[in-house]
C-alpha positions as CSV (number, residue, x, y, z in Angstrom):
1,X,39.1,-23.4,-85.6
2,X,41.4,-22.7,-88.4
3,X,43.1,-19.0,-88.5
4,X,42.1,-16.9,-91.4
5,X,44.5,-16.8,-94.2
6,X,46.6,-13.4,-95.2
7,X,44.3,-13.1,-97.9
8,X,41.6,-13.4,-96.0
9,X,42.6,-10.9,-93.6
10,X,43.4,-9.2,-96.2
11,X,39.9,-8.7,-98.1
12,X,38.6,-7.8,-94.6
13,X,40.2,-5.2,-94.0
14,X,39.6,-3.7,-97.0
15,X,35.7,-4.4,-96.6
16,X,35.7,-2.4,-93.7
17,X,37.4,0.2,-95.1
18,X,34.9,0.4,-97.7
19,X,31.9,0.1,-94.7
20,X,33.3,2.6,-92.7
21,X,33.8,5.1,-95.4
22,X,29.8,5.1,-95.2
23,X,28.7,3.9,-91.9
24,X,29.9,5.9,-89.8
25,X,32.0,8.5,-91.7
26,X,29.7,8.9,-94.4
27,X,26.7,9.2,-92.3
28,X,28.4,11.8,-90.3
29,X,30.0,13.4,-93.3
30,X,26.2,14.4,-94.7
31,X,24.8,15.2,-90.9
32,X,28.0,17.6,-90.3
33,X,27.2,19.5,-93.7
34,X,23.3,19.3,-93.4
35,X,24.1,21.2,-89.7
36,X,26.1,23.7,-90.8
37,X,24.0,24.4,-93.8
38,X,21.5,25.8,-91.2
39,X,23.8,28.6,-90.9
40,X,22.2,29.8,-94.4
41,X,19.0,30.0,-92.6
42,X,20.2,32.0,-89.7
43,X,22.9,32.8,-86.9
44,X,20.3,31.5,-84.3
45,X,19.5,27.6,-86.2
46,X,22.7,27.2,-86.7
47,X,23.7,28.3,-83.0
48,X,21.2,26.1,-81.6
49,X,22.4,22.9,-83.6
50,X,25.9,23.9,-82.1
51,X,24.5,24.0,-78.8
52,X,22.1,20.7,-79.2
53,X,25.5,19.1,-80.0
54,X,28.1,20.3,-77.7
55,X,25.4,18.8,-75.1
56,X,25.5,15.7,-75.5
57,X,26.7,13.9,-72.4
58,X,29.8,11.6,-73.3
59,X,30.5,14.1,-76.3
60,X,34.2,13.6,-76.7
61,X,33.4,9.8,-76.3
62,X,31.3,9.2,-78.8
63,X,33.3,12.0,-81.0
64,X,36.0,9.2,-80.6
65,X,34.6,6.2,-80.9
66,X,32.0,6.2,-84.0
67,X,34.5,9.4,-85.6
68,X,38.1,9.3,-85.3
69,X,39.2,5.7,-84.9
70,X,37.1,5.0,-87.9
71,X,38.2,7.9,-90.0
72,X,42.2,6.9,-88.8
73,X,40.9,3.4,-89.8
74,X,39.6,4.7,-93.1
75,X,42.6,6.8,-93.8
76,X,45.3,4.2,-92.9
77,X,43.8,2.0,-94.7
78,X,43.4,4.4,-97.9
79,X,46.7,5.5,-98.0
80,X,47.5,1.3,-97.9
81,X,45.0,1.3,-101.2
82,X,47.3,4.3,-102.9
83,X,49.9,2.6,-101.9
84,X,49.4,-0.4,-103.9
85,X,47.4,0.3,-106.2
86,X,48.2,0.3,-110.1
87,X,47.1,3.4,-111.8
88,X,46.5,2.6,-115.6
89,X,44.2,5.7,-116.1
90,X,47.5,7.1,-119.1
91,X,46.9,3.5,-120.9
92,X,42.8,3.7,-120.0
93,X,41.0,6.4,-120.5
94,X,37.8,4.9,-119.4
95,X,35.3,7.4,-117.6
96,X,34.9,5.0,-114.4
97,X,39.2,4.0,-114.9
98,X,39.5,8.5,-114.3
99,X,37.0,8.3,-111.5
100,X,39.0,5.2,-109.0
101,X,41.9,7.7,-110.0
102,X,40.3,10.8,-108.7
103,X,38.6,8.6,-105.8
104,X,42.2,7.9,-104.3
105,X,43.5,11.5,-105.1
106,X,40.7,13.1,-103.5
107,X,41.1,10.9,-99.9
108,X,44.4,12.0,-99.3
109,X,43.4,16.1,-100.3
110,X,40.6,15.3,-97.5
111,X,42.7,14.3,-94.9
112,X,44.7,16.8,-95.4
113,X,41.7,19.0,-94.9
114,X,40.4,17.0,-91.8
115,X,43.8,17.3,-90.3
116,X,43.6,21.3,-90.4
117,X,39.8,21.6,-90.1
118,X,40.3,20.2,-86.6
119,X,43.4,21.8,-85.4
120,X,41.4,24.5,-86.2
121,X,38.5,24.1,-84.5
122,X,38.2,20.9,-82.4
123,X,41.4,21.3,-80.8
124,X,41.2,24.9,-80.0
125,X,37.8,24.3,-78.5
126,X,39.3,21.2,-76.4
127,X,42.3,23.3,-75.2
128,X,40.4,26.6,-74.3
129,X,37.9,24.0,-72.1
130,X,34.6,25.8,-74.5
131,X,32.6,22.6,-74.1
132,X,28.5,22.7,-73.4
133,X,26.9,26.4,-74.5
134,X,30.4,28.0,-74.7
135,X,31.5,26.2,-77.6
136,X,28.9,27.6,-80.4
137,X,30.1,31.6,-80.6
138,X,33.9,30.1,-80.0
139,X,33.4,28.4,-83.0
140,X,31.4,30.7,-84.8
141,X,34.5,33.2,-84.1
142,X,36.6,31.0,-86.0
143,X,34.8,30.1,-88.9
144,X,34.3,33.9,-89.1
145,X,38.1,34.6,-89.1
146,X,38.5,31.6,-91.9
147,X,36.4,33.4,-94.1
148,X,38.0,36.4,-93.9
149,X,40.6,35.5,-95.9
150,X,41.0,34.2,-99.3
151,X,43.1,31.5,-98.3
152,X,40.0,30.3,-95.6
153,X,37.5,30.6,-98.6
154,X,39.9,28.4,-100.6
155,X,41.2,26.0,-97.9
156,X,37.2,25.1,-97.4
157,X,36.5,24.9,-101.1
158,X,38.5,22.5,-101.8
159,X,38.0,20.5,-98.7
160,X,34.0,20.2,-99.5
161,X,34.1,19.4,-103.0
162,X,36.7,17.0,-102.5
163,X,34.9,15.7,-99.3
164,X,31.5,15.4,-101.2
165,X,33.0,13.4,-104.5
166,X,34.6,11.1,-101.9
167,X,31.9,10.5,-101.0
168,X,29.5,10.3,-103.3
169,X,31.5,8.3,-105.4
170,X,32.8,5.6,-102.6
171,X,29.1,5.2,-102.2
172,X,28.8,3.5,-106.0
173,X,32.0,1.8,-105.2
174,X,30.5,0.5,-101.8
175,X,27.4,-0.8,-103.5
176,X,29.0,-2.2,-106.5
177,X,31.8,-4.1,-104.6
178,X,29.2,-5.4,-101.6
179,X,26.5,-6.6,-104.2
180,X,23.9,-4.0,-104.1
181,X,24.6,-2.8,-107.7
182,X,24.2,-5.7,-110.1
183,X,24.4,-5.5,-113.5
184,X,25.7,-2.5,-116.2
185,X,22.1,-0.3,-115.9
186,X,21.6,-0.5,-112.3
187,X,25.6,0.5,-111.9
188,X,24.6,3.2,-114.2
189,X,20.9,4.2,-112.6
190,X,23.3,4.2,-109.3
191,X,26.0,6.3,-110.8
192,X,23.8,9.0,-111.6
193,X,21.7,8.8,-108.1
194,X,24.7,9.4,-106.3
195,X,26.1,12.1,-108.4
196,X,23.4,13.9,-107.9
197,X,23.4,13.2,-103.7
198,X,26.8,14.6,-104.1
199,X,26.5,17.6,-105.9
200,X,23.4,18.3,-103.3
201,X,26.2,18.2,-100.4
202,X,28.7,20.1,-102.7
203,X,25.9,23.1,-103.2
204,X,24.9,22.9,-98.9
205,X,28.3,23.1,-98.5
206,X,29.4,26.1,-101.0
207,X,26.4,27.7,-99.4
208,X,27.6,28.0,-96.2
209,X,30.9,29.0,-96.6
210,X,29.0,31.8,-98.8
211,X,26.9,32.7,-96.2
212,X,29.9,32.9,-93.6
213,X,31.8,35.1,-96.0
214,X,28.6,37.4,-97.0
215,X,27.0,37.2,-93.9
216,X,29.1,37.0,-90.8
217,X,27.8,36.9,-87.4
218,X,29.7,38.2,-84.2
């Protein structure tokens, strides 16, 4: 068997960085927001969803294995992408040129985000020992105290938006670069598809923190 080339290993990785950043971070990015949006509906949905997954047996293990060594993966790898990457976007303004910009910029504001959202909340859960039907008013108490402050409402502003246009935009890059997306109209058709998934995450998410900051329940 002949070893694969750098090149090869090379355009491997960075097809998995592409795949992960919807299957499975994507996937869990949308289920995380479409939880927690329940807390517009009431204290008790939202405390039940909490409860429904703090359950699960083999939490932290699954929590590990299809979340944070793929989103480590994803952000290694992205940096690697900044890294190299040759911004023209001062010689080219062109609309999609401004958008791979913004695409990089807005992975490293999220894990910035990521890395306080779960020394926040995952680690404080993990070191108090709140696991099964404990864990849902510990965490309601802190997402409580977030939105108390300015600085919380701010911190989680900028965190979902720029969450959701990652997202929503690495999904036309994932199409276009895997072959899904062929051809100028259905790059354009697919453009405006996932804009609009992603400003429906960007309003669930807005909501919420809304909702915690109008609405908070002890």
């Amino acid at each position: 068997m002949v070893a694969p080339s750098k090149d090869e290993i090379h355009h491997l990785l960075l097809k998995l960085h592409s795949l992960t950043g919807i299957v499975p971070i994507g996937v869990f990015l949308v289920i995380h927001i479409c939880v927690n949006s329940l807390r517009t509906v009431g204290a008790w949905p939202y405390q039940l969803s909490i409860d429904a997954i703090n359950n699960l047996p083999f939490l932290l293990v699954i929590e590990i294995t299809f979340i944070y060594i793929p989103l480590l993966f994803h952000s290694v790898m992205g940096f690697y992408v900044v890294n190299h990457a040759k911004t023209n976007v001062h010689r080219y303004r062109y609309p999609r040129n401004a958008l791979y910009t913004m695409q990089r910029l807005s992975g490293a504001v999220v894990f910035v985000f990521l890395v306080y959202h779960l020394g926040t909340t995952v680690a404080p859960k993990l070191w108090e020992g709140k696991h099964h039907f404990e864990a849902a008013p510990f965490l309601i108490d802190i997402m409580n105290g977030e939105f108390k402050t300015w600085q919380g409402i701010l911190i989680y502003t900028i965190g979902v938006v720029s969450a959701t246009f990652h997202f929503s935009n690495g999904l036309w890059g994932f199409c276009v670069s895997w072959g899904i997306l062929i051809g100028p109209k259905a790059q354009r058709n697919g453009a405006i598809v996932f804009a609009m998934v992603g400003l429906a995450l960007t309003f669930l998410g807005l909501a919420t923190i809304a909702e915690f900051k109008m609405n908070p329940v002890p």
